[in-house]
C-alpha positions in Angstrom: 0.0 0.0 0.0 1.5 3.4 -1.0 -1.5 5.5 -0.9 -2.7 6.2 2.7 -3.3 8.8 5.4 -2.1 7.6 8.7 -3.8 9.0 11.6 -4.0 9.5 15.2 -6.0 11.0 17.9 -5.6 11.9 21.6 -9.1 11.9 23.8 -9.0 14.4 26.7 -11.3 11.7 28.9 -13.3 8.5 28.7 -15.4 9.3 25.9 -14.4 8.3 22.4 -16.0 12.1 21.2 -13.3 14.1 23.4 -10.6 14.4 20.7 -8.2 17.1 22.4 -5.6 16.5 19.6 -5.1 14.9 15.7 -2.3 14.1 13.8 -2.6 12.9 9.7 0.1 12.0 7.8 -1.0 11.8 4.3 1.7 9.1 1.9 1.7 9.4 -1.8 3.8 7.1 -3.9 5.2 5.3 -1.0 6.3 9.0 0.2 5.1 11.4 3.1 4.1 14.1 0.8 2.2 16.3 3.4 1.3 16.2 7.4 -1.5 17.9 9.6 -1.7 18.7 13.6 -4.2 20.2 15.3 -5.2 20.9 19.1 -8.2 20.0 19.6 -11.5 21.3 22.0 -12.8 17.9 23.4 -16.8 17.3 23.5 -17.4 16.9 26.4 -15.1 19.8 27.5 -13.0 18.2 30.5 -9.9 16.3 31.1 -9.2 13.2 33.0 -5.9 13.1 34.9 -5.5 9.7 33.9 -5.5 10.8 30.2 -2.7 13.8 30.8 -0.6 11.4 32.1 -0.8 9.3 29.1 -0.2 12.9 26.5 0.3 15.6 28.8 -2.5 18.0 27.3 -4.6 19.7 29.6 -7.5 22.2 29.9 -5.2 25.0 29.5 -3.8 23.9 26.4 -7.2 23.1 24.5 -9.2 26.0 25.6 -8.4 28.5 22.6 -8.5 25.4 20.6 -10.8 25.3 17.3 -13.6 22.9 18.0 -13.7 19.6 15.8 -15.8 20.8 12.8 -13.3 23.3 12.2 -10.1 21.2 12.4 -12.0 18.8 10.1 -13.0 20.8 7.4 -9.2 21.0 7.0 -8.2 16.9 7.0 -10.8 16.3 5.0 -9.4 17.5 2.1 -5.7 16.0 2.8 -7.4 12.5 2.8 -10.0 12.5 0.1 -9.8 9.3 -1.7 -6.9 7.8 0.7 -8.0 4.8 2.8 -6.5 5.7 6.6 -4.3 4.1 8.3 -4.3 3.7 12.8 -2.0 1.9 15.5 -5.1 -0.1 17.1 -7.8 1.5 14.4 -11.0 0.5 16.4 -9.9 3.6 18.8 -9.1 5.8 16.2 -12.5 4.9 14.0 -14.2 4.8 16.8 -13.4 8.2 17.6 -13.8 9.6 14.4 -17.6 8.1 13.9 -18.0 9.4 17.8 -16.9 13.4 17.0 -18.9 13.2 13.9 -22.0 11.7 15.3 -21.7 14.8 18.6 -21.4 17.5 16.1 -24.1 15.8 13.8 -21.4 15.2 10.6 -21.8 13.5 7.8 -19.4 10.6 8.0 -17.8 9.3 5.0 -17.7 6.0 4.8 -13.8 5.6 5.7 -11.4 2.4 4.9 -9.4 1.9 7.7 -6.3 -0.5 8.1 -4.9 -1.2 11.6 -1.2 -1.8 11.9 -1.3 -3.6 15.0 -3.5 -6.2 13.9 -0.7 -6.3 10.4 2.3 -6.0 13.8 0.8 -9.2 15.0 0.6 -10.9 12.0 4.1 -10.4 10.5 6.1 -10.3 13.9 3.8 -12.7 16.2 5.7 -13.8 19.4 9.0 -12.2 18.2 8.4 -9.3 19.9 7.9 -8.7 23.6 4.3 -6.7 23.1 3.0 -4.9 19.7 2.6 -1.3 21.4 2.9 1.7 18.9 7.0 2.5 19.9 8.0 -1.2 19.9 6.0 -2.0 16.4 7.9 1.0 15.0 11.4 0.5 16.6 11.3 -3.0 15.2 10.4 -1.7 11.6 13.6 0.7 11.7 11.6 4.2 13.1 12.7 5.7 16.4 9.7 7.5 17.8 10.6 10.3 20.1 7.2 11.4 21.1 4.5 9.0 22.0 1.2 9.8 22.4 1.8 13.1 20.4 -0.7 12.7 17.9 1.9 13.3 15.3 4.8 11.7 16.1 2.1 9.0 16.6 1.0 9.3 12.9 4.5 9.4 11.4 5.3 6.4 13.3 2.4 4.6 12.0 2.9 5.3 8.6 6.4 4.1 8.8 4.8 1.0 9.7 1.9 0.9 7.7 4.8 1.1 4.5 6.5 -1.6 5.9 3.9 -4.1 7.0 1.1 -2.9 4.4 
């Protein structure tokens, strides 16, 4: 697969519609030809500690944030036509359909491929777990900043031109 957009969100809490952050990176030709990041204001509008921990976002940094419709309007274009790409897709679909359904969107039926289900596949028991910075260290990519949703993207469409 050389045509894709890999993507990745951050949630702000428990509910799969509180998106505080996206990152796209959008592969043409077996090349990253473009990327996108965005802060994010979560629906519903609050932050669970456990959640900072994990990315280190808080209130204060997605207050002034555009709210999802917005941020959209500009992916959308970057991905038209591309099937998308997801460490552990079900979370990142299930996100995406989430934020669309709160803000009453039209959802475009998306194609979306997971590389840790592909991780498990081609690696299987050779490595210790198939988390996003071990799948991606093992395929060659040294990911600096997980849980940023771009450094989370790029790393995932390292993988997906590897294992895809």
């Amino acid at each position: 697969m050389n045509n894709f957009a890999a993507i990745d969100f951050e949630t702000a809490n428990e509910c799969p519609s509180s998106v505080c952050s996206v990152g796209v990176v959008v592969v043409r030709g077996g090349l990253i030809v473009d990327s996108f990041y965005s802060l994010i204001h979560p629906e519903p509008e609050y932050h669970k500690w456990f959640c900072q921990q994990v990315h280190g976002l808080t209130q204060a940094d997605t207050e002034d944030a555009p709210v999802f419709p917005f941020v959209w309007a500009k992916i959308a274009p970057l991905i038209e036509g591309l099937p998308l790409v997801a460490h552990n897709s079900r979370f990142d679909e299930g996100c995406l359909k989430a934020v669309h359904q709160v803000y009453q969107m039209d959802y475009p039926d998306y194609t979306f491929y997971d590389t840790l289900a592909a991780s498990r596949r081609y690696f299987g028991r050779r490595l210790p777990n198939h988390q996003l910075q071990t799948v991606a260290a093992a395929c060659g990519y040294d990911l600096q900043q997980h849980h940023h949703a771009l450094a989370d993207a790029e790393a995932c469409a390292h993988i997906a031109l590897r294992l895809l």
